[in-house]
N, C-alpha and C positions, 0 to 999 in steps of 0.2 A: 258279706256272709249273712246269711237270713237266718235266723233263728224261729223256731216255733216252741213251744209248748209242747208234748205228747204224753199226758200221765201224768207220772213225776217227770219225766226226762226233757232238758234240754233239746232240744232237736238243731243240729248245723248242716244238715242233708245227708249227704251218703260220702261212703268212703270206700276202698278200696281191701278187704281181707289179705294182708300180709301173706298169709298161708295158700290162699285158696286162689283169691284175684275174685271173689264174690263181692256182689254191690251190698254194703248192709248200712243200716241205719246210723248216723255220725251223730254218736252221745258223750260227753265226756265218760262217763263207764265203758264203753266201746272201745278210745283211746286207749283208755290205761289195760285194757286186753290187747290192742294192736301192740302195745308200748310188751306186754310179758309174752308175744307169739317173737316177736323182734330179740328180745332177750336169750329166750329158749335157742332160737337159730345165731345169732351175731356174735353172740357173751359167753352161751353156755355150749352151742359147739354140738346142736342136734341139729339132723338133717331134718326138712321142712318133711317128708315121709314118716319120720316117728313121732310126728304128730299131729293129730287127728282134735281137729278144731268144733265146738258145739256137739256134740252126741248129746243124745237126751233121755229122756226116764219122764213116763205120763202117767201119773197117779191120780185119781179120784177117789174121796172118801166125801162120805156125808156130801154129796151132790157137790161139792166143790175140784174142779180139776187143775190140777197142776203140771206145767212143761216145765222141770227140772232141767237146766241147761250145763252141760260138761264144758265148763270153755274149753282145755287141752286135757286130751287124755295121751299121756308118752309109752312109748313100747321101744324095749329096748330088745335087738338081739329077735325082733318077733315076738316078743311078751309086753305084754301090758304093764309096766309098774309101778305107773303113780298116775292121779289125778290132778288135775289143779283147777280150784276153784275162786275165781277173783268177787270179790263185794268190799261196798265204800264201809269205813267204819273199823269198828270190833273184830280183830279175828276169833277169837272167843266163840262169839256168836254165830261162827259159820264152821267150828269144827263138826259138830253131829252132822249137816247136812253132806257135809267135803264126805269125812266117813261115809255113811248113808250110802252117799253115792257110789264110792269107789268096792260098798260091799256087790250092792244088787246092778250094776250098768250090765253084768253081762250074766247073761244065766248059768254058767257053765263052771265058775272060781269068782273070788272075790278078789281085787287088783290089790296088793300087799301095802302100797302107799296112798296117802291122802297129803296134797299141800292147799292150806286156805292164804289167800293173799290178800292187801288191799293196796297192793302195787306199791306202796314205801314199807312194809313189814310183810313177814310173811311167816309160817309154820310147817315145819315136815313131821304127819304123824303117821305113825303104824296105824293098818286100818285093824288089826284083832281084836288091839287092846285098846288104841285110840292116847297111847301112850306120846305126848312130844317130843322127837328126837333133837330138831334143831329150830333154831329162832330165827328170825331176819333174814332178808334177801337174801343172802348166801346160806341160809338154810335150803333153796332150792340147789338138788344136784347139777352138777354139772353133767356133760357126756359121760365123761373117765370115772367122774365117781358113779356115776349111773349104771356102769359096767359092773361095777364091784356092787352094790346093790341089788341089782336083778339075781345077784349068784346067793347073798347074803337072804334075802325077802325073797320066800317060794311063794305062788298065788294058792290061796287057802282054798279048800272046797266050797261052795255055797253055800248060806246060811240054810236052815231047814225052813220048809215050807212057812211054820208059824213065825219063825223069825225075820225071816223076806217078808212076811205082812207088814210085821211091825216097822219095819227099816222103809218100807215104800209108805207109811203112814207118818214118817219121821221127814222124809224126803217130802211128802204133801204137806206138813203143818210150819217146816220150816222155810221152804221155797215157794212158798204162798205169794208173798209181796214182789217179787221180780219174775212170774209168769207175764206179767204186763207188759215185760220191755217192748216184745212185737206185737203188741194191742191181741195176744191170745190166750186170754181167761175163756172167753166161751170153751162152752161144752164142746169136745169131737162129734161128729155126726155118729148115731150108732145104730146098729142095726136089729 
């Protein structure tokens, strides 16, 4: 097994996307995403359809651009319900971005749940209030509870215009450090 260097990240070649069958980058962080796409479908009894693996959110401020990465966003019933977002470390420290995310990924409503993991602990928050519902691995729903949650969590309206700023500037200052996984800090081409 060859190892390289890339960034921060270990590099062991490529692997196989659980979800999709895409060739992607083999990082231990990558792992422990295959490790919660595998959970999500094996454990917790979602069809590989309700979820929707990498979505992203590209923010620039102060000439710095950032590709905010969705590892799973879950839809239950046709609804979007939670996000889950995986990083090594603190979950603490990755609630506002999980929020963040789960307000502005889609223009149209704000997805009612946010989960932050670091693949041995994890957190279920409301995205309005940013409030903690549940602790630890089995704070991520399952199917069945997932069912009663979609009916419980309606998706809120969009933030207003000034507030979508702030939340996409929340989104760039805190997902700053892991734009690099696929070596894409550069600037988008722009016209």
């Amino acid at each position: 097994m060859k190892r390289k260097i890339s960034g921060h990240h270990l590099v062991y070649g490529t692997l196989k996307d659980y979800l999709t069958g895409e060739e992607l980058t083999d990082t231990d962080d990558e792992r422990f995403r295959q490790d919660l796409e595998r959970l999500m479908v094996e454990e917790k009894g979602f069809s590989k359809e309700e979820l929707e693996p990498r979505l992203t959110i590209e923010t620039t401020f102060n000439k710095i651009f950032v590709r905010s990465i969705i590892d799973l966003t879950v839809s239950v019933r046709d609804k979007r319900l939670f996000v889950l977002r995986y990083g090594p470390g603190s979950l603490v420290t990755r609630e506002k971005s999980a929020l963040a995310a789960a307000r502005v990924l889609f223009p149209d409503y704000c997805i009612p749940l946010a989960i932050v993991t670091n693949g041995r602990d994890a957190e279920l928050l409301e995205t309005s209030t940013g409030k903690v519902l549940g602790t630890g691995m089995e704070a991520i729903p399952d199917r069945e509870q997932a069912g009663q949650l979609i009916r419980q969590y309606k998706c809120n309206p969009p933030p207003d215009e000034a507030a979508r700023e702030r939340t996409f500037r929340v989104l760039n200052a805190f997902d700053l450090e892991v734009c690099c996984r696929n070596d894409s800090c550069s600037l988008p081409e722009t016209k």
